[in-house]
Structures are given as C-alpha cells and as structure tokens.
C-alpha positions in Angstrom: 10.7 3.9 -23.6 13.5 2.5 -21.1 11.1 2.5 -17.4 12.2 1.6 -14.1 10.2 1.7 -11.0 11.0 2.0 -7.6 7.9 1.5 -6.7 5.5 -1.1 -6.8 2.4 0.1 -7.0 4.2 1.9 -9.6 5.2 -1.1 -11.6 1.4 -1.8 -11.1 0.1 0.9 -13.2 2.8 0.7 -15.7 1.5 -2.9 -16.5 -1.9 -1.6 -16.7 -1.3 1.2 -18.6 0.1 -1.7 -21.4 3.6 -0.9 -20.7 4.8 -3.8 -19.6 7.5 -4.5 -22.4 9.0 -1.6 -21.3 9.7 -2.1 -18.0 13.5 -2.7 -17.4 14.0 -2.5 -13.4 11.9 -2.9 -10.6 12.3 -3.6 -6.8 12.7 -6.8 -4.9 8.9 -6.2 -3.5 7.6 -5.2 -7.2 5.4 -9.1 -7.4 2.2 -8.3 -9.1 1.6 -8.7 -12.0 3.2 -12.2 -12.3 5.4 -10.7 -15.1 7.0 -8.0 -13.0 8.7 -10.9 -11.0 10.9 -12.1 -14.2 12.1 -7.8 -14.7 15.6 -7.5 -13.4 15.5 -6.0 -9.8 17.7 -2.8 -8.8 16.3 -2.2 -5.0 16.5 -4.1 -2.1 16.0 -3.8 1.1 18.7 -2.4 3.7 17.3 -4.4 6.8 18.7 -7.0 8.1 17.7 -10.0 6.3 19.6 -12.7 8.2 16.6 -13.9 9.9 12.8 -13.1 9.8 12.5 -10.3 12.1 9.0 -9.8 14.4 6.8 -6.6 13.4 8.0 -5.0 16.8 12.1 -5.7 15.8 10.6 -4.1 12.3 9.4 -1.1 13.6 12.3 -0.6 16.1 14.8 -1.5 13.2 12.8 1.5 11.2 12.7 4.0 13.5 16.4 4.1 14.5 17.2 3.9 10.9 14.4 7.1 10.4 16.2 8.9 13.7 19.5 8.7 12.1 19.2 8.9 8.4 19.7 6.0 7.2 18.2 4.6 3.7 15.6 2.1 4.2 16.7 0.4 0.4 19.4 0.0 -2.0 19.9 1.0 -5.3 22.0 -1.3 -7.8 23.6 1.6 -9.4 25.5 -0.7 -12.3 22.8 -2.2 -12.9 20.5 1.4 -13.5 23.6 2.6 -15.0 23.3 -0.3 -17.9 19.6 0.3 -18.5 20.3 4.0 -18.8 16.6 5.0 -18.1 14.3 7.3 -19.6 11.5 7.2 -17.1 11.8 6.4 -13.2 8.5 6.2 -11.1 9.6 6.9 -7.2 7.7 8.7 -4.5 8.8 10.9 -1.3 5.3 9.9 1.0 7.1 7.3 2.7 10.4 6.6 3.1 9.7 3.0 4.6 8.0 2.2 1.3 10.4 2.8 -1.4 13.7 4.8 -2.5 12.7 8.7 -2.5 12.8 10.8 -5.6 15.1 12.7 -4.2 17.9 10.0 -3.4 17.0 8.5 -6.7 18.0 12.4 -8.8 21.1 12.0 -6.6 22.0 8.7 -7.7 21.5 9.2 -11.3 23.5 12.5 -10.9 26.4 10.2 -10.0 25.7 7.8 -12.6 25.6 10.8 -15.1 22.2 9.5 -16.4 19.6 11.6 -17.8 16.0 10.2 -16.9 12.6 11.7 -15.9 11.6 11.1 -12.6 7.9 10.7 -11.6 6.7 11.2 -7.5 4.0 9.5 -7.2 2.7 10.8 -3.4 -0.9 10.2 -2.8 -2.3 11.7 0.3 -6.5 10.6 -0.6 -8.0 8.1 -2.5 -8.4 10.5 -5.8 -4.7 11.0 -5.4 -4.3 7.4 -5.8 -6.2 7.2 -9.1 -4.8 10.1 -10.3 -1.3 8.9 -10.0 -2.4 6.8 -13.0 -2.9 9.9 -14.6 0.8 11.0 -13.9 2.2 7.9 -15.5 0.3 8.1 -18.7 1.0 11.5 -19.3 4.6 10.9 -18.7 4.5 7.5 -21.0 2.0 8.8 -23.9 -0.9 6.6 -22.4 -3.0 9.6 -21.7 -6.1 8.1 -22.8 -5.5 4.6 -22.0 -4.9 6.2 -18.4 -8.3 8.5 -18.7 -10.5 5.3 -19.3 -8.9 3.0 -16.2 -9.4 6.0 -14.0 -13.3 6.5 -15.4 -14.0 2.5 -14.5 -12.2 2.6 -11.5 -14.4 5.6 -9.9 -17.1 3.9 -11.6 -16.5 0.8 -9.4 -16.0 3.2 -6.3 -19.4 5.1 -6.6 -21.0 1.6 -7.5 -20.0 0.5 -3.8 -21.0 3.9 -1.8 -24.5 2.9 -3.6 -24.8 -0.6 -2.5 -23.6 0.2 1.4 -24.9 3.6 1.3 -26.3 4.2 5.2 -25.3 1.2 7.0 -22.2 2.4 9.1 -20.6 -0.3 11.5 -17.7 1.1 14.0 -14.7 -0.2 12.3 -10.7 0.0 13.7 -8.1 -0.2 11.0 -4.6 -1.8 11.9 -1.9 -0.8 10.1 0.6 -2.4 12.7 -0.1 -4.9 15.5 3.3 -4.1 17.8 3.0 -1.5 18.6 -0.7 -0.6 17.4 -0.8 2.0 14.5 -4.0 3.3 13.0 -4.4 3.8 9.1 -3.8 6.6 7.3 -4.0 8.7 4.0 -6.7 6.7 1.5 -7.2 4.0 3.7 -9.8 5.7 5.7 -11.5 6.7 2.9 -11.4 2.9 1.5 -13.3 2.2 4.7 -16.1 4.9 4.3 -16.3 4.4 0.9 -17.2 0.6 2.3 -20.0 1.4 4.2 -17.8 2.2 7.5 -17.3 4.6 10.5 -13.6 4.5 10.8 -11.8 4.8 14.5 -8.8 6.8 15.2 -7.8 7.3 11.6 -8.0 10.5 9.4 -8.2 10.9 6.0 -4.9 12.2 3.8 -3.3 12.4 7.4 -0.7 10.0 8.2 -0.9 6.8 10.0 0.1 7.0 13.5 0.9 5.1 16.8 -1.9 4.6 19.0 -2.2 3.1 22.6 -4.3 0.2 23.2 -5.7 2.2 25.9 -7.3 4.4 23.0 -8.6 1.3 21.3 -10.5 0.8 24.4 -12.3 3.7 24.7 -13.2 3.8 21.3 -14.7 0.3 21.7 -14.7 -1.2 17.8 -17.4 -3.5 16.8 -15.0 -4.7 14.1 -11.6 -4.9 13.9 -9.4 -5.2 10.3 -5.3 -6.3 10.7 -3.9 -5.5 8.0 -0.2 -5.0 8.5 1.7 -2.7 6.1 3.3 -4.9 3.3 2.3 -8.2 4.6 0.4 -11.0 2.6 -3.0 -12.4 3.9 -1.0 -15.5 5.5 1.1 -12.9 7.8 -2.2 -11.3 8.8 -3.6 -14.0 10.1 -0.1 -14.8 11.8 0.1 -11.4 13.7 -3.4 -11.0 14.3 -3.4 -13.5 17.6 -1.4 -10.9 19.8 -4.9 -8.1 18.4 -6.9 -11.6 19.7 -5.5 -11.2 22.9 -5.6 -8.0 24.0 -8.2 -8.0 26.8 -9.4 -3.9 25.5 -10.9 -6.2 22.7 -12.9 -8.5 24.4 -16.4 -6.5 23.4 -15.5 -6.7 19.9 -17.3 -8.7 17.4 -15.7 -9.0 14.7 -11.8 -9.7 13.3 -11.0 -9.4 10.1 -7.7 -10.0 8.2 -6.9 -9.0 4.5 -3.6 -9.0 2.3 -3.2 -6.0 2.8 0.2 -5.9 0.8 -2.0 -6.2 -2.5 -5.1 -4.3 -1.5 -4.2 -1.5 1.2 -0.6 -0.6 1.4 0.2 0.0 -2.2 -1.3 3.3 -3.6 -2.5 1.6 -6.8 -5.1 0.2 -9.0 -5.7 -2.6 -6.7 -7.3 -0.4 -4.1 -10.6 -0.4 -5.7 -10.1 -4.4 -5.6 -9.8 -3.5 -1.9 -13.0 -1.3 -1.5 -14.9 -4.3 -3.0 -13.5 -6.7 0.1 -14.1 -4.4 2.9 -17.8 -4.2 1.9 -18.5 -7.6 1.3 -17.0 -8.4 4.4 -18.8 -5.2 6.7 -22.0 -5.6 4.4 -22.0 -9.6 2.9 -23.6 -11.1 -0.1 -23.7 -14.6 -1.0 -20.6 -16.3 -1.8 -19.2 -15.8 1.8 -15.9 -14.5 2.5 -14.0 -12.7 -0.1 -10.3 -13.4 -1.7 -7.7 -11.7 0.0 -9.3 -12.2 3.4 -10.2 -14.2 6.2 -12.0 -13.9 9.6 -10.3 -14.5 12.8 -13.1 -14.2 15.2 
C-alpha cells in the first residue's frame, strides 16, 4: 500500500503499526521515528520562514491567517501526484496542526488521484488510542492495532494505580504569549497523572486565558509546554511564565517536549502520562527524559 501522511502523529502510528516501508510522503514536521526523516516530504509550512519568529509573532501570524482563510501548509501536488496514493492519513481538529481532510479531497480531485483519506480527530484521550484503530483497519493491521491499543491502556491504568489519590493543583500551558490553557486529551493526560488540572477541560478546546485568571486560580505547579516545540524551546519560553509576578506563590515549573509527548495525538502520549507523574509524584531516578525543571 502507497501511504502518505499529513500528519505526524499519523506517520507515528503508521510506523508502529509495522508500516513503515510503505510510507511514501510525509510533512516537513513528520521527525519521529528517525526513519520518517529520510521519507520524501510533500507539506510545508506557509509561515514565513525568513527568520525565527517569537511565539507572540506565531500566534498573531496564525490568527490573521485563521480570520481570513488562509492555509496554514502547503501541499507538493507533483510530488503526491507521482506517488499516486492509496491511503492519506489527515485530520480536520486543527487547522494549525496539519492540512485538513477536506483541502487534501480537494487537492487530489485536481490531481485526478483516487486515494482513501483517513481523519484522524481526537477530542479525549480514548480518541487518541483509538485513532490507532482507524489506521489498522484502513491498512489490514487490525490486530497488530488491537494489541498496541490493549498495552497502551494497560500502561494508562498502571499509572492512575500508582498516583491514585494524591491530587497537586496543576496549570497546563499550551502557549506562553499570550497564555493558552490545554485542551482535548491533555487534561485528561494530567488527571490520569495524579493531577487537578486548572482552567482546562477535557475534549474541549484549548483556549486563551488572562494572566489575571492564572492568579486567581493560584497553581502550585506550573507545566510549559508550548504546542510543537522541543524540550530546549520550553525551557527558552518558559522565563517570560518565570516572570510573571501572578506566579510568585507557585512552587513548582516544569518544562516538557511537548512536541513529542503532548501536542501530537499519538502513541507517544502514554510516554507522556508516564513523565507528568514522575515528575508530580517522583521515584528514584530523578527527573524524567523529555523534561526539565525551571524552578
């Protein structure tokens, strides 16, 4: 089967699903495994990439671009065209995060190629798991599908069990400038670690809050973990969270990679579970991979 994903949590559970091989096109952000870096790419981004732009030019860059209707990625229709697809795995729950199934149907329609498209939109943590479900049914990995979804609840209930009634007062950033809280399965990542999450609701969206709110809400522990950015960048955008004065009761500041953990809807958000409960409930061993604390 001829796949290509726009997506790259997508590309994620292709490659655990065994389907690596088949895997023709991915997207410029499609980096784990190692081996979806050396698949051709067919979507980029349609920011401007002259220069490194601050998370408050990104989000004012994103919302004029959402106000007016303007594609958030590119699609290298030659290059689709060549690969002449069988499979495409897209989504429509975000279009900041990747090329929506429905642009995608129109492109191929111009093209005049004749490929299945799978919208992978979770809203809850089961959605994300059962998105692996959706791919192996649409690849013929049903049961190869059925047994990571098993191991990866498995791994879920195993941590409710561990943290099970110790409930620190935890604030989730999504984005640092301006402030968003965390939305659809995050929240549920943090409960499921042994948290009471702040100003975030579960399968709901993420959404701008005011620092003002933060302050009222008074978090003993605070997680930055900006949408698509690695562990480094964390760190990086976490000193403006540092200096907010409504923080200065707060214990606690975490950073994770969230990029690899949090932001993409895939296998790795178990992976993620496990590092907000070592770090709200440690063990031995200190601080886990994938994050770092700031205060």
């Amino acid at each position: 089967m001829r796949i290509v994903s726009l997506l790259p949590s997508g590309t994620e559970i292709v490659f655990a699903l065994g389907l690596g091989d088949q895997l023709r096109g991915v997207t410029f952000e499609c980096d784990h495994p190692a081996a979806a870096r050396e698949v051709p790419q067919v979507s980029g981004t349609a920011l401007p990439t002259e220069r490194e732009l601050t998370p408050s030019e990104i989000d004012a860059e994103v919302s004029a671009r959402a106000r007016s209707g303007e594609p958030m990625y590119t699609l290298d229709v030659d290059r689709i065209r060549a690969i002449d697809p069988e499979l495409i795995i897209t989504q429509d729950l975000c279009r900041v995060c990747a090329v929506p199934s429905g642009a995608v149907e129109e492109a191929l329609d111009v093209m005049g190629c004749r490929a299945d498209v799978v919208s992978l939109d979770p809203h809850s943590l089961d959605d994300v798991i059962d998105g692996i479900g959706a791919v192996g049914l649409a690849t013929g990995r049903e049961a190869r599908a059925e047994d990571l979804m098993a191991a990866l609840r498995a791994r879920v209930a195993a941590v409710r069990r561990r943290v099970a009634g110790r409930r620190p007062r935890v604030l989730a950033l999504e984005w640092c400038d301006p402030p968003f809280s965390v939305g659809h399965w995050v929240p549920e990542m943090l409960a499921a670690a042994g948290a009471e999450p702040l100003l975030a609701h579960a399968a709901a969206p993420s959404r701008r809050i005011e620092w003002a709110e933060i302050a009222r809400v008074d978090p003993e522990v605070v997680v930055v973990m900006p949408c698509g950015f690695d562990l480094e960048a964390a760190v990086e955008q976490s000193a403006r969270v540092l200096e907010r004065p409504e923080l200065d009761s707060t214990s606690t500041v975490f950073c994770v990679d969230a990029n690899a953990y949090f932001s993409r809807p895939g296998p790795r958000v178990v992976d993620g579970i496990e590092i907000l409960a070592d770090l709200f409930h440690p063990r031995d061993g200190g601080l886990p991979a994938g994050a770092a604390r700031v205060r």
